[in-house]
C-alpha positions in Angstrom: 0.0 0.0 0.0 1.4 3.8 -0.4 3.3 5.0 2.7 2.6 8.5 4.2 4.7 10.7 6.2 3.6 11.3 10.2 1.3 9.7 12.6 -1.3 7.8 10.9 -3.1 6.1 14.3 -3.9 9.3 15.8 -5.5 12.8 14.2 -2.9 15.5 14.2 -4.7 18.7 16.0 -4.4 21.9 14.4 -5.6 25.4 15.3 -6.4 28.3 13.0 -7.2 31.7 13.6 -10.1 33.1 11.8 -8.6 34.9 8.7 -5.1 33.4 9.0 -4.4 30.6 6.4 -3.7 27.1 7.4 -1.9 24.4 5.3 -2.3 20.6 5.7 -0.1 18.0 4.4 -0.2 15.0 2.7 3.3 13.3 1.8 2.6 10.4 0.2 4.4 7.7 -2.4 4.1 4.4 -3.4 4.3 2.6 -6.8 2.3 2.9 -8.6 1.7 6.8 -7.5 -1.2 7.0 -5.2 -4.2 9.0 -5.8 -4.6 11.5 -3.3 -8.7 12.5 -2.1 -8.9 15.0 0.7 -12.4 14.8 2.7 -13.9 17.1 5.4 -16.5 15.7 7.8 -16.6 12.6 5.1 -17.1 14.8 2.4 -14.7 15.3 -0.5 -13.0 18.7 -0.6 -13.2 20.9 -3.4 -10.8 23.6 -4.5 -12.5 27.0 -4.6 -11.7 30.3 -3.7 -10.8 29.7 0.1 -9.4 26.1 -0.6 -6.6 25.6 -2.4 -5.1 21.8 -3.4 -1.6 21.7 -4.9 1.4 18.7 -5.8 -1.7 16.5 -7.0 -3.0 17.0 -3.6 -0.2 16.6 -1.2 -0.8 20.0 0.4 -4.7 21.7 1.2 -4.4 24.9 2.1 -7.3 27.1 3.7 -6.5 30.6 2.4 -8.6 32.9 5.1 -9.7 30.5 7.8 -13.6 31.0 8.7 -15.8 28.5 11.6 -17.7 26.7 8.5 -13.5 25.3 8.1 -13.6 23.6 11.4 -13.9 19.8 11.4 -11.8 16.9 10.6 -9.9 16.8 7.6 -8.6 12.9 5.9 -6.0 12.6 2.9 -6.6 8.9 1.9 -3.8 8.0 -0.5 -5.4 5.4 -2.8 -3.5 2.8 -5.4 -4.2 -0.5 -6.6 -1.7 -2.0 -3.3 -4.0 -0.2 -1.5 -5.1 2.6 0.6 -3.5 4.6 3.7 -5.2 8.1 5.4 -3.7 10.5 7.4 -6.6 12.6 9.7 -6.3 15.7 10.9 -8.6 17.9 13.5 -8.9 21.7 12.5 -10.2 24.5 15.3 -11.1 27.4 14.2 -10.3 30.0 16.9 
């Protein structure tokens, strides 16, 4: 299965100040390449104008944090070996 960098059992907490920008990453390899899907609350994340995705998805990064950003946020690194996810807990203070 692909392999990501950091602590896989347990969500990595971090906090935000509204309007401050906040990135999250996702280093992951593997052969073949993984496909890399970011979800929030379950829900697949979306580029847009406060949400940016770059490197194929190895970095999300929250451009001008707001309270609707708060929740938990997943990588899952997906390839025909398999599939590995690395969670992480966003407060927005």
């Amino acid at each position: 299965p692909p392999i990501i960098e950091g602590d896989l059992a347990t969500p990595s907490n971090k906090q935000v100040v509204i309007g401050q920008s906040l990135i999250l990453e996702c280093k992951a390899a593997g052969n073949p390449a993984p496909v890399l899907t970011w979800l929030k609350d379950g829900v697949p994340v979306k580029a847009s104008d406060n949400i940016r995705i770059e490197a194929g998805g190895k970095t999300l990064e929250i451009l001008s944090a707001l309270e609707v950003d708060r929740g938990q946020y997943i990588c899952v690194a997906t390839s025909v070996a398999g599939e590995r996810e690395i969670k992480y807990e966003v407060d927005v203070l």
